[in-house]
N, C-alpha and C positions, 0 to 999 in steps of 0.2 A: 248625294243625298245620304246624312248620315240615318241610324236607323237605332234606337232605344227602345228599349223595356223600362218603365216607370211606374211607380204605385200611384202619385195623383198627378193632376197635368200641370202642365209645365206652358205659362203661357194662354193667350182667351179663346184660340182657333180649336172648335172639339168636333169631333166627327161621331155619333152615335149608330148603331145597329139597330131597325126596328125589327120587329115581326110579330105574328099573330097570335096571339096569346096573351088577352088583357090582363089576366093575375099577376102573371110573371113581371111584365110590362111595367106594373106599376110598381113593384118594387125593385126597379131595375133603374130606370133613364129618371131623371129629376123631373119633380112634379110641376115644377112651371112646363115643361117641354112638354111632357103628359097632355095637359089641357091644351097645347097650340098644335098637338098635333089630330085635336081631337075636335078644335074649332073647323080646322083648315078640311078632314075627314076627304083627302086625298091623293094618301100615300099608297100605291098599287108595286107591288114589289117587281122589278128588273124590267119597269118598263120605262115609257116618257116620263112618267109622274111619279118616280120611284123615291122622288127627294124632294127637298125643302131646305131651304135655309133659312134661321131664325135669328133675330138679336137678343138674350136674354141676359140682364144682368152685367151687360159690359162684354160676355161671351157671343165671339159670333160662331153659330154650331147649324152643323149640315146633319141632317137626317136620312137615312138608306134602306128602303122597306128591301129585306131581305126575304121574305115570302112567311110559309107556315112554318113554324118550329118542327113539327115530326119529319120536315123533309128538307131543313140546313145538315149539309156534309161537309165534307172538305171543297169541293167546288163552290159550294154558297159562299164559304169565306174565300176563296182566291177572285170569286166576280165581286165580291163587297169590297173589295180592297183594293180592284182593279177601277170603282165605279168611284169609291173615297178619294183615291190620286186623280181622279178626272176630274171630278168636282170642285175637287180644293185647286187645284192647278187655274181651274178657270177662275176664279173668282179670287183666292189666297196665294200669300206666297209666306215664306217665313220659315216658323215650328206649325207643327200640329198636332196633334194629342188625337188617337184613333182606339175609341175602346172595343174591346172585343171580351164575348160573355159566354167561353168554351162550355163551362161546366153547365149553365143554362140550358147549353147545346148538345149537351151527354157529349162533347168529342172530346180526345185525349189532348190535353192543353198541348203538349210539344208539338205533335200534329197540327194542329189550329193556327200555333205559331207560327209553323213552317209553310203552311198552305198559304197564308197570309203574306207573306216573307217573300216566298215567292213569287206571289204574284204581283205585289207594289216593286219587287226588280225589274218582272216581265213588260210593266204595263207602261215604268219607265224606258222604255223602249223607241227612240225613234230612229229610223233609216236617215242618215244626215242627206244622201242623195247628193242631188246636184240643181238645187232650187233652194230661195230664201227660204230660212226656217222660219215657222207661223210662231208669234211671241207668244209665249204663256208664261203665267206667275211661278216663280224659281223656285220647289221643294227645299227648304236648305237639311230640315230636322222634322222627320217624323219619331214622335211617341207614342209606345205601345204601353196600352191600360189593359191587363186581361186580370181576371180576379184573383188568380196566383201566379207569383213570379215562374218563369222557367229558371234552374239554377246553372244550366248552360248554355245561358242564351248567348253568349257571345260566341260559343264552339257552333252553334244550329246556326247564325247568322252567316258566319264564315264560309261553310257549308254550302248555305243555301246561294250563298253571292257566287262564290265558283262555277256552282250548277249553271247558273244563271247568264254569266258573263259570259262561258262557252253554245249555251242557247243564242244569247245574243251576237255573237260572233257568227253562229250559223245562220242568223238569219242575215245576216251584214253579205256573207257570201253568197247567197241564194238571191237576194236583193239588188245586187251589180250587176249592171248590163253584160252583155256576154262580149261585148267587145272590151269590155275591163276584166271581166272575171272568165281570162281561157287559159285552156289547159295550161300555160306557163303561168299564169297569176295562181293556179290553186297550187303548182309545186311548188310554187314560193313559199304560200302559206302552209305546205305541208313543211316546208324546210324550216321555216320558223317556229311552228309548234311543236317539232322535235327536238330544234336546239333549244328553246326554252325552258322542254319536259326532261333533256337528255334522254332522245328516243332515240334509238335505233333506224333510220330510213334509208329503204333501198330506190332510186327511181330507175325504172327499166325501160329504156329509151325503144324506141322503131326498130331497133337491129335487133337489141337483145329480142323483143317480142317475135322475131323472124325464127331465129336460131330456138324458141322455143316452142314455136308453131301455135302462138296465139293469133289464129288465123282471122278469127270473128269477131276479136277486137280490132286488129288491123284492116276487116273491112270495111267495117264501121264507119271507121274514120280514114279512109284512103281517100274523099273527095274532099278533105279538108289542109287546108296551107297549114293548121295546127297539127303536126303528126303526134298520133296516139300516143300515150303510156301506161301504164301499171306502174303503182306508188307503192309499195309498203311499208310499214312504220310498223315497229313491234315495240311494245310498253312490258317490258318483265320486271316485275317487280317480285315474286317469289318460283323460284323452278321445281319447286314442291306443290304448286297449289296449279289447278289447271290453266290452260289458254282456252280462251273465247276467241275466234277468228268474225271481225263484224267486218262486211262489205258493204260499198255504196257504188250505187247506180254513176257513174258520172259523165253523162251528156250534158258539154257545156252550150251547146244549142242544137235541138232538133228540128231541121226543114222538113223531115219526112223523109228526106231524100229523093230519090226519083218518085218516090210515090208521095208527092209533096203535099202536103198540110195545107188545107184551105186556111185561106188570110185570115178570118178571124180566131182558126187555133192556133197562129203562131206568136201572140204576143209574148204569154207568157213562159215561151219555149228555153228562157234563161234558167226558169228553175229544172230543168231536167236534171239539174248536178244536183238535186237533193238529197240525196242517197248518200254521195262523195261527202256535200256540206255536214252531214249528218254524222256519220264516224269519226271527220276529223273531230266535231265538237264533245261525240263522247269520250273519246280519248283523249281529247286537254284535258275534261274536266275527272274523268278518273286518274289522268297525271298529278295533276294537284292534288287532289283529292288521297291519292297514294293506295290507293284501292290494294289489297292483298290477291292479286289473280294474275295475270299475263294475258296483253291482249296482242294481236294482227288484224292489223286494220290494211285491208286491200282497197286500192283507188283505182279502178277500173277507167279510163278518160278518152273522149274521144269526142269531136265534133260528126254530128252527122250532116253533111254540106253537100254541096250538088255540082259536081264537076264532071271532064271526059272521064275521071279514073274512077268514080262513082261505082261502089257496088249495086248490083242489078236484081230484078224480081225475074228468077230463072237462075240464078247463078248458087254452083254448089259450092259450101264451103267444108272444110273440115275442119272442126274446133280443139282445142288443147287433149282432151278424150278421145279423139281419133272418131266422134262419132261426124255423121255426113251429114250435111243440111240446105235443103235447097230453101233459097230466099223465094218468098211467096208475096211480100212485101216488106219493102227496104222500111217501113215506120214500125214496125218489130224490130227496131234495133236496139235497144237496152236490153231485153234478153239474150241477145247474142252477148255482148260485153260481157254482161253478169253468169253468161254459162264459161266463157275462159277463166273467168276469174275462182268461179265456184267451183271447176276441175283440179285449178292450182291447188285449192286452199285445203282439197286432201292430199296434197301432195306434204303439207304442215303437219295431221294429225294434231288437229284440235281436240278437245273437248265436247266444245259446241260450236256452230258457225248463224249466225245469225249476217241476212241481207238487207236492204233497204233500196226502197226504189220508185221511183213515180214511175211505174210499169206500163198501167191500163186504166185507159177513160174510162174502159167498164167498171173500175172502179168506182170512180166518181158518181156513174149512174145509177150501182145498185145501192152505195152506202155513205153518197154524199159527200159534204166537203167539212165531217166532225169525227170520221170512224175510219182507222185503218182499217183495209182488208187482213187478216193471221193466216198463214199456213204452219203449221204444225207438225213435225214429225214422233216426238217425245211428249207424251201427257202429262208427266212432270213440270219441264219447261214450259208447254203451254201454259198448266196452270200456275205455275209461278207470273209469268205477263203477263197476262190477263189480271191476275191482281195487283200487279203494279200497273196498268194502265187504270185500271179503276181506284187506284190511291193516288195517282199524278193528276186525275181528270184526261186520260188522254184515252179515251175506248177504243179496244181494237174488237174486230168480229170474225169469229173464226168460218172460215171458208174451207170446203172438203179438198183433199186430194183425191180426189173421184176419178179408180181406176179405169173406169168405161169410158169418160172422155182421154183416153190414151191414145184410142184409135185415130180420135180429130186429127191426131199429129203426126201421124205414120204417114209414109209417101212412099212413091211408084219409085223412086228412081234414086232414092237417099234415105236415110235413114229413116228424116225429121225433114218435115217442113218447120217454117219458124210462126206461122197461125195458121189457127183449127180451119177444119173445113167439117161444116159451116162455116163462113168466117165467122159473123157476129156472134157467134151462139156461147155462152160461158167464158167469156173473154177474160175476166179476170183468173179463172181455175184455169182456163189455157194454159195461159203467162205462166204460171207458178207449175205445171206438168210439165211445161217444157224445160224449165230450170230444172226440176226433180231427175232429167236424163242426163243432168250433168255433175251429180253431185251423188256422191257412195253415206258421206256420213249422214249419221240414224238420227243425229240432233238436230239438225235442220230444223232453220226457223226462215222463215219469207215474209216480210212487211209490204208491202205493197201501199204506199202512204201518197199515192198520185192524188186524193181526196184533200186532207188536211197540212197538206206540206205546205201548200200557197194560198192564199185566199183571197177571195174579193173584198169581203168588208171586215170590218174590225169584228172583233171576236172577245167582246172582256181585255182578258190582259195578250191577247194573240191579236196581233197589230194587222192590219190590211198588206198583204203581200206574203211575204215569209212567214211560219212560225217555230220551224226548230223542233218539232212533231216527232216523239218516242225518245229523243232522250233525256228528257228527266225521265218517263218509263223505263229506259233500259239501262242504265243506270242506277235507279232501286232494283232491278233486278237483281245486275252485277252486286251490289252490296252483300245481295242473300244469296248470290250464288254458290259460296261455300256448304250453304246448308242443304242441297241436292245431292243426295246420296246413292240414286239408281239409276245415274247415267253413268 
């Protein structure tokens, strides 16, 4: 799909923006359209009835009620643009001419641009699978009408495709069965996106993790025919400017283990490698991208399976930190991973370390399947994410490190249990205290993304299944991370 910036259209296919505001309105969209959209007086914004399509004039043009003008932002135009590729797809094929009215909208036209950009990348998205693809009409040329050109729209487009292609690719990986996508299919693709980027990557097979006493990733995964590893890949692009260390969760399938997963929570147990999917796609796209930072990216991997060698609820383990942890239930096992790996990664002396992880249901239960759960160690950092998840559309909600549920996780007989007692009680603050015992650096950041990592139904330009969740957020972060000055 090619992608243009044009002053008038090119072609009869036109995609207009409505919303509520008749002044504006009319001297905005052409007054034949005005009047048919005023006979028809059934355009309800982002809903069933959100469109129309009209024949005027030899133009065949689709209409997009976008809601109230005082409350379009940059999410208004990434669903408007995700709703125009639907629409046109169904019915059109061709060029299409898509105007978009920034200055209307008080938003910063490059902004608009890029919100837009992105999301007719994202919304182009489909999982090719392993089923007949459903035919739809072929995008050849989309054209972009906004009322002042961008004079670097070709540099923002570029940009924006990279972002994009490495989203898509993460969701490609999260999307394959776990009998395609295990531990050896993601070091392949970690091997490849190194040799591509000319990255740096180490893989630390069963033995090395022996000799290094990553004990609770290798229990992890000791009832699985896949034996464990740790991956890292380091991107240095300047050794004057900091390292960011980002880790990812990577369970390429959770049974639960012996404390095994009712049947209908295991379908979707292939996204468990979200986390893993997740760094690798930051780290293509700030390879390409050329980003001025240094990153480490740890892939923590391990099937949780159910076999004689099967780690056990009772069984103490000692983790990379030498601290002691009796297992209380083997379906806490992505914290275990992510505390060896979160031990190592001060052994690097980062900057900052930022995780990712489909943690905790509890997630899901208090903040849905639209909001990461934030843990936060630096106010800086925090508030740098949190504005970039509200300029990507990606919200995240900060969650306390709340020293009094510390006690939940203390035991009679080891250091740590690996959940609280209560169990159910703060399960996601749990998760995120029990990591906190394995990690000394002050920057720490915890994503906890087991909410919006995978989905049931389509979502605008976030397709049903995967969506690739925080990194374009973290990513705008890494851009401005140079300009953080008090860590």
């Amino acid at each position: 799909m090619q992608i243009n910036q044009i002053e008038n259209p090119s072609g009869s296919i036109l995609v207009y923006p409505y919303w509520d505001d008749d002044e504006e309105i009319n001297h905005v969209l052409p007054q034949k359209l005005i009047k048919k959209i005023e006979n028809d007086n059934k355009l309800t914004p982002f809903a069933k009835n959100n469109y129309k399509r009209y024949f005027i004039d030899q133009n065949d043009i689709i209409v997009i009620h976008i809601g109230k003008k005082n409350f379009i932002n940059l999410d208004s135009i990434r669903q408007f643009s995700s709703l125009a590729l639907k629409r046109v797809k169904k019915y059109l094929f061709g060029e299409v001419n898509i105007f978009l009215f920034s200055k209307k909208w008080n938003l910063k036209n490059n902004d608009c641009i890029y919100a837009f950009l992105e999301s007719l990348y994202l919304s182009d998205y489909r999982f090719k699978g392993y089923k007949k693809e459903e035919k739809l009409f072929d995008i050849k040329k989309v054209n972009i009408i906004n009322e002042d050109k961008v004079s670097d729209f070709d540099k923002i487009n570029e940009k924006c495709r990279i972002i994009c292609d490495s989203v898509k690719m993460t969701r490609d990986l999260i999307n394959e069965p776990a009998n395609i996508c295990n531990i050896d299919y993601i070091e392949k693709k970690s091997l490849q996106i190194s040799k591509e980027n000319n990255l740096n990557i180490n893989v630390i097979d069963k033995k090395k993790l022996e000799k290094m006493g990553m004990n609770l990733l290798l229990a992890v995964g000791r009832g699985s025919i896949e034996e464990p590893r740790l991956i890292e890949i380091k991107y240095n692009q300047d050794n004057k400017k900091p390292t960011i260390c980002l880790i990812g969760k990577g369970i390429t399938y959770d049974t639960g283990g012996i404390n095994l997963k009712p049947g209908s929570a295991l379908d979707d147990m292939k996204s468990d490698m979200s986390g893993a999917a997740t760094v690798l796609g930051i780290i293509n796209a700030c390879s390409k991208l050329k980003l001025s930072l240094n990153l480490i990216g740890l892939l923590p991997l391990a099937e949780n399976s159910i076999d004689g060698k099967s780690f056990r609820p009772g069984d103490i383990l000692v983790g990379f930190n030498k601290k002691s942890i009796e297992i209380k239930n083997t379906d806490a096992e992505g914290r275990l991973i992510l505390a060896d790996a979160l031990s190592y990664s001060d052994t690097k002396k980062c900057n900052t370390v930022i995780d990712f992880a489909t943690l905790t249901g509890a997630a899901i239960v208090a903040l849905g399947t639209k909001i990461t759960a934030g843990f936060f160690k630096n106010k800086t950092i925090k508030k740098k994410i949190l504005e970039a998840g509200r300029k990507t559309g990606e919200p995240i909600w900060e969650l306390p490190l709340f020293d009094d549920y510390k006690e939940m996780i203390k035991n009679d007989i080891s250091d740590l249990r690996n959940i609280g007692e209560p169990p159910r009680e703060a399960g996601t603050i749990i998760g995120a205290l029990f990591l906190d015992e394995f990690i000394e650096n002050k920057n720490w950041v915890h994503l906890d993304i087991a909410g919006p990592a995978f989905i049931k139904e389509e979502a605008f330009y976030n397709k049903k299944g995967a969506t690739g969740v925080m990194i374009r957020t973290i990513i705008e972060f890494l851009e401005n991370y140079n300009e953080i000055v008090d860590i």
